[in-house]
C-alpha positions as CSV (number, residue, x, y, z in Angstrom):
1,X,44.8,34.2,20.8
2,X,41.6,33.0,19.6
3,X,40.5,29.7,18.3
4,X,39.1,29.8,14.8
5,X,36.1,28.4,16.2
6,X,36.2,31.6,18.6
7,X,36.7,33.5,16.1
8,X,33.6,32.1,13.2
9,X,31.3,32.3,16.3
10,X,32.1,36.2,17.0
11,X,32.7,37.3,13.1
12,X,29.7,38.5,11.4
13,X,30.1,37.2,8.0
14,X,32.9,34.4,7.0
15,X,35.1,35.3,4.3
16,X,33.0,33.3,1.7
17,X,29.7,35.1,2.6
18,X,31.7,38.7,2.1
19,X,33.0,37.8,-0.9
20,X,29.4,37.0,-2.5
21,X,28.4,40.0,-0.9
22,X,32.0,42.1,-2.5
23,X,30.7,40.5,-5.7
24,X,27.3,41.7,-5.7
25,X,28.1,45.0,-4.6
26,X,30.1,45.2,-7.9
27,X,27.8,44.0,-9.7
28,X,25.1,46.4,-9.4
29,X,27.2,49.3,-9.3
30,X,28.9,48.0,-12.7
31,X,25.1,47.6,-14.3
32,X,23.8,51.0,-12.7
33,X,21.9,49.9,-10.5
34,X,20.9,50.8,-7.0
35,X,19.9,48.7,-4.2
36,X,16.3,48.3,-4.8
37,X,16.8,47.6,-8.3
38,X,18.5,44.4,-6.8
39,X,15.9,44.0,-4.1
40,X,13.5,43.9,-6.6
41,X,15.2,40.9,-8.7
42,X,15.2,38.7,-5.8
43,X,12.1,39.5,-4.5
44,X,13.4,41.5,-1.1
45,X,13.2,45.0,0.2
46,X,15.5,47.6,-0.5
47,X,16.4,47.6,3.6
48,X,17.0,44.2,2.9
49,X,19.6,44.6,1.0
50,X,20.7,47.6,2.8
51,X,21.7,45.4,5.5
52,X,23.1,42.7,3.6
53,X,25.8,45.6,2.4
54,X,26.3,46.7,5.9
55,X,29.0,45.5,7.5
56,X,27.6,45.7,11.2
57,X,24.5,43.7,10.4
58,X,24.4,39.6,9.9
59,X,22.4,40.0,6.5
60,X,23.3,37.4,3.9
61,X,22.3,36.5,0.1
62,X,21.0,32.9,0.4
63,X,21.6,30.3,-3.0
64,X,17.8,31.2,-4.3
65,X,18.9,34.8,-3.8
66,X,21.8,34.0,-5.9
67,X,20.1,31.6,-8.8
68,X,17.7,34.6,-9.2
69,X,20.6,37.2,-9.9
70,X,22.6,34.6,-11.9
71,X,19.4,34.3,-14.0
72,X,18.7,38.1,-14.2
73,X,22.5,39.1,-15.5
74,X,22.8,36.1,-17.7
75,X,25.6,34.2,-15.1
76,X,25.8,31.0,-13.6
77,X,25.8,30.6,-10.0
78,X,29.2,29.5,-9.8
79,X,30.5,33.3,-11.0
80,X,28.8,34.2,-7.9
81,X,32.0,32.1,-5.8
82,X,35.9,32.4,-5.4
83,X,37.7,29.6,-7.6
84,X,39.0,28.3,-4.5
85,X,38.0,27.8,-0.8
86,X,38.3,30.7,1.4
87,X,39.2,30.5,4.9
């Protein structure tokens, strides 16, 4: 049985990075939009955000990546998070 410390150290993404990631991927597909249309908001490539969406690949949104989408769709940063801790 693994320790959870085992566990965050062979995981690719914790739970809290996938969600923002879940919520993003929504998102742009509820506006439309396509992965460069996001890349192009935050200032990245469209691979970039191609490998933030795949699940193989360590890829993450940082918190400028997310002010800059809040800003864009009219959100505060805080939509971007679960309403409670995720473990």
């Amino acid at each position: 049985m693994y320790s959870l410390v085992a566990y965050m150290e062979n995981a690719l993404l914790t739970p809290i990075e996938q969600y923002i990631i879940d919520f993003i991927i929504k998102l742009r597909i509820d506006k439309n939009l396509n992965q460069a249309d996001i890349g192009f908001v935050i200032g990245v490539t469209q691979s970039f955000i191609a490998n933030v969406e795949n699940p193989k690949k360590r890829a993450k949104y940082n918190i400028n990546h997310i002010n800059k989408l809040a800003d864009h769709f009219g959100l505060s940063p805080r939509d971007f998070l679960p309403p409670k801790p995720l473990f």
